[in-house]
C-alpha positions in Angstrom: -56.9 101.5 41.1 -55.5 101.9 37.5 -54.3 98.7 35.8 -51.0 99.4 34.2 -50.5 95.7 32.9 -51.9 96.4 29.5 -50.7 100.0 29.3 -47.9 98.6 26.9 -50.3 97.1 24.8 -52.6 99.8 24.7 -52.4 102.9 22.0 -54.6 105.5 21.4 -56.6 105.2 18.5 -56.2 109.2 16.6 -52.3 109.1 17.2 -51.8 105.0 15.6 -53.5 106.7 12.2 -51.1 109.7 12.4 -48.5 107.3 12.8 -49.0 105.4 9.8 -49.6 108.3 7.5 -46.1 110.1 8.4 -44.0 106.5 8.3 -46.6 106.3 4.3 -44.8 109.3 3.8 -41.5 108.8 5.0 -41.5 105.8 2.8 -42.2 108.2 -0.2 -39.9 110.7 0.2 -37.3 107.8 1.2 -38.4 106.5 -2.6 -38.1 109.6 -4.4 -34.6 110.4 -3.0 -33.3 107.2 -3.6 -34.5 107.6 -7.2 -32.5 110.5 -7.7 -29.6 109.1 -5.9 -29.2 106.0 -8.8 -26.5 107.3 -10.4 -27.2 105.4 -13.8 -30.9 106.2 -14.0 -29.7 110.0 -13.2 -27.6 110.2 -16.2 -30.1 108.0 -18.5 -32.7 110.9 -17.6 -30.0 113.9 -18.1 -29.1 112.4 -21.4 -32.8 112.4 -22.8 -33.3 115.7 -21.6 -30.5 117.0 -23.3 -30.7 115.0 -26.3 -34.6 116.4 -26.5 -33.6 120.1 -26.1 -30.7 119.5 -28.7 -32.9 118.1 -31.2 -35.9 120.8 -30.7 -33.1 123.4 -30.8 -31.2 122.2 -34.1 -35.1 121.9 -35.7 -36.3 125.5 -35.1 -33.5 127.0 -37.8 -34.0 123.7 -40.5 -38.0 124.5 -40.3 -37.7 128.2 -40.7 -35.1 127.6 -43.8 -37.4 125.4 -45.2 -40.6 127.8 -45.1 -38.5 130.2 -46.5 -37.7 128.4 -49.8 -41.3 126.8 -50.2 -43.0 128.8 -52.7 -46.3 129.9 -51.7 -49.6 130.9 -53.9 -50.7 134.0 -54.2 -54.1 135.5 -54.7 -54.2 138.6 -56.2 -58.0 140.5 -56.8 -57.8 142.8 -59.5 -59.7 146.7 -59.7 -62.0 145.0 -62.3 -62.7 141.9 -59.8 -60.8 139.5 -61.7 -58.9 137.0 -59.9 -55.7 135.9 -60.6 -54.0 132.6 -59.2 -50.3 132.5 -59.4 -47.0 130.5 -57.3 -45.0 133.0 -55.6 -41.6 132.6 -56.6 -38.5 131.8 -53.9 -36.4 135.1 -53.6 -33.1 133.5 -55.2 -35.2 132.6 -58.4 -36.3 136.6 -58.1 -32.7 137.7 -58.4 -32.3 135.2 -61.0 -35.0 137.1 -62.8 -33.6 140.1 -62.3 -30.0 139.3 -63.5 -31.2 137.5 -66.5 -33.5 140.5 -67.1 -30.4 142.5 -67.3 -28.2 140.7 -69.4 -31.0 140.8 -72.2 -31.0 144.4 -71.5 -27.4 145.3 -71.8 -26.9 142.3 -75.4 -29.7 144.6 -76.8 -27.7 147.6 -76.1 -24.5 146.3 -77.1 -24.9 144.1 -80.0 -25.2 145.9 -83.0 -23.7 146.8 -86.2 -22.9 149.8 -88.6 -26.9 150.2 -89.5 -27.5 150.4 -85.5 -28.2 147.4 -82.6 -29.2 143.5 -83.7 -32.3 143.6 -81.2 -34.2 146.8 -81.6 -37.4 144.9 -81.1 -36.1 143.7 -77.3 -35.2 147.7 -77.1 -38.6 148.2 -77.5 -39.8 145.7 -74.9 -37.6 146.7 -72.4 -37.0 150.4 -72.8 -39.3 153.2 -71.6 -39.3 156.4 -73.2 -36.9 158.1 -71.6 -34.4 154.9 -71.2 -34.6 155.1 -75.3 -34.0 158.6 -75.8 -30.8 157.9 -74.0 -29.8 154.7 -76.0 -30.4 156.7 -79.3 -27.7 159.4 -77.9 -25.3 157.2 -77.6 -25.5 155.4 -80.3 -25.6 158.3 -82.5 -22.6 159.2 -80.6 -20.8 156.0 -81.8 -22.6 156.2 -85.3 -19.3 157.4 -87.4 -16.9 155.3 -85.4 -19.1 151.9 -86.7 -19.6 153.1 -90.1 -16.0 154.0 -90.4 -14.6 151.0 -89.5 -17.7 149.0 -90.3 -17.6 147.7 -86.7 -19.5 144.7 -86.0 -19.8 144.6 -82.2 -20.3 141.6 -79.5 -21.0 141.8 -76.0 -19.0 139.2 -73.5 -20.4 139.7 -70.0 -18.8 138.3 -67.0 -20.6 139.7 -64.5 -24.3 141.1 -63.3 -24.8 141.8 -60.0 -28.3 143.2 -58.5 -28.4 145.9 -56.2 -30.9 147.6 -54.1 -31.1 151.1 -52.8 -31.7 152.2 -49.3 -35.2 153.9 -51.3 -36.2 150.6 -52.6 -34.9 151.4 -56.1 -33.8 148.4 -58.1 -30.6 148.4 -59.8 -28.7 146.2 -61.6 -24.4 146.3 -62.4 -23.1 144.6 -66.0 -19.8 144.4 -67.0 -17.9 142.3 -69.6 -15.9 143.5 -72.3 -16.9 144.3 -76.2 -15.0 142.7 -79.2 -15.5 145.1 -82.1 -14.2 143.3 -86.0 -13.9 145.9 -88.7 -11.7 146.6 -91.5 -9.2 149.2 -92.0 -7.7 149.9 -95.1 -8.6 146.4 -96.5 -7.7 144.7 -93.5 -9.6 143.3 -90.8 -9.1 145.2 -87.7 -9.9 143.6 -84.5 -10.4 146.3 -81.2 -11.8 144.8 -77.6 -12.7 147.3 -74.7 -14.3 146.7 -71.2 -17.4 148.5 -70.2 -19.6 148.4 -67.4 -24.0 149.3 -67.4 -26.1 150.1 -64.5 -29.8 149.9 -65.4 -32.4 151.7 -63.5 -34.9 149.0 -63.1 -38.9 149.5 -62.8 -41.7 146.5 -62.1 -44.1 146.7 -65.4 -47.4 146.4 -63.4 -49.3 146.5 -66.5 -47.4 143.8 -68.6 -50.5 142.2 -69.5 -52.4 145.5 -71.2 -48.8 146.6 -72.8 -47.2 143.7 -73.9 -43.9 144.8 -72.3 -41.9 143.0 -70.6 -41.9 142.6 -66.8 -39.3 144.3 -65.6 -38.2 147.7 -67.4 -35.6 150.3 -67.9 -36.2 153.6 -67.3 -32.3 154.8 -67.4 -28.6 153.7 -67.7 -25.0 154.8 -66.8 -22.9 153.3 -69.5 -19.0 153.8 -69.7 -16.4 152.0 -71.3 -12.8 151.6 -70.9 -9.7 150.0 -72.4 
């Protein structure tokens, strides 16, 4: 007969491992869930995590500014296999450029006297052909009003802005006003007016071989007003 006094005490060998590995695994899962359920540790970790993606997000835009406004260097191989080596300029300094370059455009216009302008030499420079043919119109327009009065004529600007056309095309707007002295029957005569230029502008690729300067005018709307 079977002897049933140890059967209590007796366990089979396969199902005491599987045993141990589920109450291993209970254990674990009991771990993990009570991790989660910690209140204060869940918050800590919410808090990092969205502390992290505030930083990497507030980051992204600071970097991409600051690659913007680093100037670079630029390489720049010649047909003749020349090298040239220069810093690329930020794109704020390169409307600078441009606005001082018109200012110097529109005083060499403007400023002038009975004989013809102060700055004929910057004319030169800065003018092409064409943009010159056009200046000499005008001011052979103007020629018997100056030596009439024997206008002496100053250029104030108060503003330059830089505009650029759906076609690429540079242009840039001055306007300021003009303070003509003269003298009128012996006495000094005094006239102001407002006017307003917008230059064509052209890049001078070849500012090296013709001494001109970098950026050009190749034509003008002038008008002025009272």
């Amino acid at each position: 007969m079977w002897d049933t006094r140890h059967d209590k005490h007796m366990k089979i060998p396969f199902l005491s491992n599987f045993e141990k590995k589920t109450d291993a695994a209970t254990a674990s899962d009991e771990g993990v869930f009570d991790i989660l359920a910690n209140r204060i540790l869940s918050v800590r970790i919410l808090m990092i995590a969205c502390l992290f993606f505030m930083f990497t997000t507030a980051l992204g835009p600071i970097t991409t500014i600051y690659i913007m406004r680093e100037p670079q260097t630029v390489v720049q191989v010649n047909g003749d296999g020349s090298v040239t080596i220069s810093p690329q300029i930020r794109f704020r300094d390169a409307i600078a450029f441009h606005k001082v370059s018109a200012n110097l455009d529109a005083l060499a216009m403007l400023n002038r006297g009975p004989e013809g302008p102060d700055s004929t030499d910057i004319i030169d420079l800065c003018f092409n052909s064409d943009a010159k043919e056009k200046l000499k119109q005008l001011l052979d327009g103007q020629k018997a009003l100056f030596a009439e009065f024997s206008y002496h004529q100053k250029a104030e600007i108060s503003a330059t802005d830089v505009i650029v056309d759906t076609d690429n095309t540079l242009r840039a707007r001055v306007q300021g006003q003009l303070i003509r002295t003269g003298v009128f029957n012996g006495r000094p005569k005094l006239d102001s007016l407002k006017f307003e230029i917008i230059f064509s502008l052209f890049r001078n690729q070849d500012a090296a071989t013709n001494q001109k300067y970098p950026i050009g005018v190749w034509d003008f709307d002038y008008k002025e007003s009272r």
